[in-house]
Structure formats: structure tokens, C-alpha cells
C-alpha positions in Angstrom: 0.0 0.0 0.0 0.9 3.2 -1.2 3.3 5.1 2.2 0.8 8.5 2.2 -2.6 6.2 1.9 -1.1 4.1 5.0 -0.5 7.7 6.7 -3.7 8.9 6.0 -5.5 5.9 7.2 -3.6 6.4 10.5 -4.9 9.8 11.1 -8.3 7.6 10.7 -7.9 5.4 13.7 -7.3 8.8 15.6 -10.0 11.5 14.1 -9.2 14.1 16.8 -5.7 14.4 15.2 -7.6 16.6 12.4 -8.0 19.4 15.3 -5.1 19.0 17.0 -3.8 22.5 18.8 -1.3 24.7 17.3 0.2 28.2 18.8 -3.4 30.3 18.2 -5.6 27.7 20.0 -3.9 25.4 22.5 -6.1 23.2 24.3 -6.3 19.8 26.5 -9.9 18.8 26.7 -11.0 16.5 29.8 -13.2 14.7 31.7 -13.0 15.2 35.6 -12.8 11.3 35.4 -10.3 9.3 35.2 -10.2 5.7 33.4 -8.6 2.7 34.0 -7.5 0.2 30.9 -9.4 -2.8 31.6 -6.9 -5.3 29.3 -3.9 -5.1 27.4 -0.3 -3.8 27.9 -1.4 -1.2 29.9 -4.1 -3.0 32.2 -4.5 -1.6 35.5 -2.8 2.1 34.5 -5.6 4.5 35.7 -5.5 8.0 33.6 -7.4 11.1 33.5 -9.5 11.1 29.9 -8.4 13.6 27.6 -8.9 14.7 23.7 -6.2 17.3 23.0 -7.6 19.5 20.6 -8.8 22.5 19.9 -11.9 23.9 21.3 -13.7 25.3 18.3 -13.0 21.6 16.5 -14.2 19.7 19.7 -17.3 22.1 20.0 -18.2 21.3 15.8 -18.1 17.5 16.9 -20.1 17.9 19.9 -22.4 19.7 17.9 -22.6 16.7 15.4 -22.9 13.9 18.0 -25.8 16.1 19.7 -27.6 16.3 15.9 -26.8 12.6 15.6 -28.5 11.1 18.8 -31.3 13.4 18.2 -32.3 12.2 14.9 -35.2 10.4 14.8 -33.5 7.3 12.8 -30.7 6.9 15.0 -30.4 3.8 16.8 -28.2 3.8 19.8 -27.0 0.6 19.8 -23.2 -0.5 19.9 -23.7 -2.9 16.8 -25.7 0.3 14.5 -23.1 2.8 15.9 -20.1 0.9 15.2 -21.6 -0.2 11.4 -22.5 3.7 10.9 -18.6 4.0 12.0 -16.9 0.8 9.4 -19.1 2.8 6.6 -17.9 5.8 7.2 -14.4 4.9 7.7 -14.1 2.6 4.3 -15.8 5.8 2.7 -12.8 7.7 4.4 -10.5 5.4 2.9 -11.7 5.6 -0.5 -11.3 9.1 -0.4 -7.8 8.7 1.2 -6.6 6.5 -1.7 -7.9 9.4 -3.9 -6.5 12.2 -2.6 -3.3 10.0 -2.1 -3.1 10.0 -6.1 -4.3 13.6 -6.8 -0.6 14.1 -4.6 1.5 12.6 -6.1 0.3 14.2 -9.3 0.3 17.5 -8.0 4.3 16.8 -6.9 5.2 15.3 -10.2 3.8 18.6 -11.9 4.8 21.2 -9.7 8.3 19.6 -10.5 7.9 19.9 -14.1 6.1 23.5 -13.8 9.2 25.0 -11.2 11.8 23.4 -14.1 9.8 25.4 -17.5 9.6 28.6 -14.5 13.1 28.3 -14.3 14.1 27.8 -17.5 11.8 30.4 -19.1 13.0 33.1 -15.9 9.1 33.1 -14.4 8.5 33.5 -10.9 4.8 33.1 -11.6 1.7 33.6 -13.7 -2.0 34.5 -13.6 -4.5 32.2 -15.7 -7.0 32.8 -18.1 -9.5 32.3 -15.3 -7.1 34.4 -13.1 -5.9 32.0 -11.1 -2.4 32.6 -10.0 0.8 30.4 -9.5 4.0 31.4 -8.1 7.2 29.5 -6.8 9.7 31.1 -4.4 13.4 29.2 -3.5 14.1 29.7 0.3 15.9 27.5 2.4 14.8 24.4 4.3 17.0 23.1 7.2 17.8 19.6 7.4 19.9 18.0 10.5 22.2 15.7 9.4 24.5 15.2 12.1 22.0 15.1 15.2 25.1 15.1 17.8 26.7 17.9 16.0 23.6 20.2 15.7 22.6 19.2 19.6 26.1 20.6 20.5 25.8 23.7 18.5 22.3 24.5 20.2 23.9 24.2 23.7 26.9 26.4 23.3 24.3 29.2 21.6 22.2 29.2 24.4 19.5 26.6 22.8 19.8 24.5 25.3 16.3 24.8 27.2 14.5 25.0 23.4 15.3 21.4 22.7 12.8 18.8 23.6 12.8 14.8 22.5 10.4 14.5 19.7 7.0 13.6 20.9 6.8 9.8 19.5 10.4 9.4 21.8 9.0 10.7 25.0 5.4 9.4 24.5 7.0 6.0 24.1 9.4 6.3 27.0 6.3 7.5 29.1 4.2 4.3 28.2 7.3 2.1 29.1 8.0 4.0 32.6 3.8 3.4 32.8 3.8 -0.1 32.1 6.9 -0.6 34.4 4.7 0.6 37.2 6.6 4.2 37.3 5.3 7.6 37.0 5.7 9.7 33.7 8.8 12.2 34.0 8.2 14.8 35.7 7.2 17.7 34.1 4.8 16.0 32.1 1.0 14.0 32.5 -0.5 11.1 30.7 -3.7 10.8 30.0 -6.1 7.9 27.8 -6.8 9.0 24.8 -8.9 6.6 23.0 -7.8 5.3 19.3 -9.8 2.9 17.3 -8.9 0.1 14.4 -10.2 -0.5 12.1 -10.2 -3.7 9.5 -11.5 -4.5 6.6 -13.5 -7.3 6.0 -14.1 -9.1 2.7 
């Protein structure tokens, strides 16, 4: 399967991602209760609930779940929610696949299109129906020597900038978890719920 369909039917099995916080809106939604994971790796951890993301995106899907129960067709029970869920999801995926192609289209051609820019001097154009395309060159840092560039930030002062990536430390909190210690300080855990999904025939 194609790398960005697989990436975009990741961000499935966790829909909050779409509204995650950024700088303008930064948010932790909870639940004054805390849950404990029944089974599992992590059976017997006990964590506050949480869905970090932003308000105004967790206020459009409350909105939605409110117009949802409310309609008079709905059927509140596990097996109709989670069939409503599998058909919306396999609809998600077709359009994943989709959009997954359009992509690698649209790179190919912007390729080709900054090459004829270049070679015809064009920084950009306006359409017949005025639409407007434009490329700019500016640089893009890329680490290549981790140690080197960790160093660097340090003796410039850096230092209290630099932070593990979040996949590193949320994985090194889930094995302090499961080894029954607390999450380093500084920091909280919380259960965030992710589903998954497969297909059947």
C-alpha cells in the first residue's frame, strides 16, 4: 500500500488528530474522570480522559454527536453505531486512496512547472481564469549530524529550546507506565482513546 494512503488511514484510527492544537488555540480537553484500561499492555494504569484538541473543532463534533443522537433514525446501539462507524471509515479510505493519487500528481507537476519557470526566468503567472501560480526558492533546514547540531544549540544558548520528539518521549512514558513508574516529571499522561479499524471481505 501506497506510504501517504497508510498515513492517511492512520490519522483515521485517531479523528481528533484533524484538530489538534497549534500556537493560536492550545487546548487539553478533559473529563473530571479518570479511566482505568481494563486489558492489554497497559491493564491496570488509571489515567485522567483527555482529547487534546482544539476547542472550536471539539465544539463542531459535539455539535454533530448532539444532531446525531437526536435524529429520529438513529439507533443507539453498539452494533448500529459501530456499522455507521466501518461505513464511514471505508468511505474515508476511499477518499484517502484518492487524494493520495491527486498528490503525487500534483508533486510530479509542480516539479515539471518550477523546471519550464526556471528555464523560461518566471517566478509566476496568472490564468485565463485568473488564477495565479508562483514559486519562491528559500531555504529548508535539514539536521544531518544530530550530535553535531545538539552541540551547536547548547553552546548558543539553545539548550532549554530542545525537547525529544514527541513519538520518543510518548513511548518512554508508556514504558515507565507499564513498568509501574510515574511519567517524568514535568509531564502527565492521559487515555486517549484510538480505534482500528479492518477490513472485511
Amino acid at each position: 500500500m501506497d506510504q501517504n494512503i497508510e498515513d492517511a488511514l492512520a490519522e483515521l484510527d485517531s479523528p481528533f488528530a484533524q484538530g489538534e492544537p497549534d500556537d493560536d488555540e492550545v487546548a487539553v480537553v478533559t473529563t473530571n474522570e479518570r479511566y482505568r484500561i481494563p486489558s492489554g499492555k497497559y491493564k491496570g494504569i488509571e489515567l485522567p480522559r483527555m482529547i487534546g484538541i482544539k476547542p472550536s473543532y471539539y465544539a463542531k463534533v459535539m455539535q454533530l454527536k448532539e444532531q446525531i443522537v437526536n435524529d429520529a433514525d438513529f439507533q443507539q446501539y453498539a452494533s448500529s453505531i459501530a456499522q455507521t462507524y466501518a461505513d464511514l471509515r471505508r468511505e474515508a479510505e476511499e477518499k484517502a486512496a484518492a487524494l493520495s493519487d491527486v498528490k503525487l500528481r500534483l508533486a510530479a507537476v509542480m516539479l515539471l512547472m518550477i523546471d519550464q519557470f526556471e528555464a523560461e526566468d518566471v517566478r509566476g503567472m496568472t490564468l485565463s481564469n485568473r488564477d495565479k501560480v508562483r514559486w519562491q526558492p528559500e531555504p529548508h533546514l535539514v539536521v544531518t549530524d544530530k550530535e553535531k547540531f545538539r552541540l551547536w544549540c547548547v553552546q548558543n544558548g539553545f539548550d532549554h529550546d530542545m525537547v525529544l520528539p514527541w513519538g520518543k518521549a510518548n513511548k518512554l512514558a508508556k514504558d515507565m507506565l507499564v513498568a509501574g513508574e510515574n511519567e517524568p516529571p514535568g509531564t502527565e499522561c492521559y487515555m486517549r482513546p484510538k480505534v482500528f479499524f479492518e477490513k472485511g471481505k
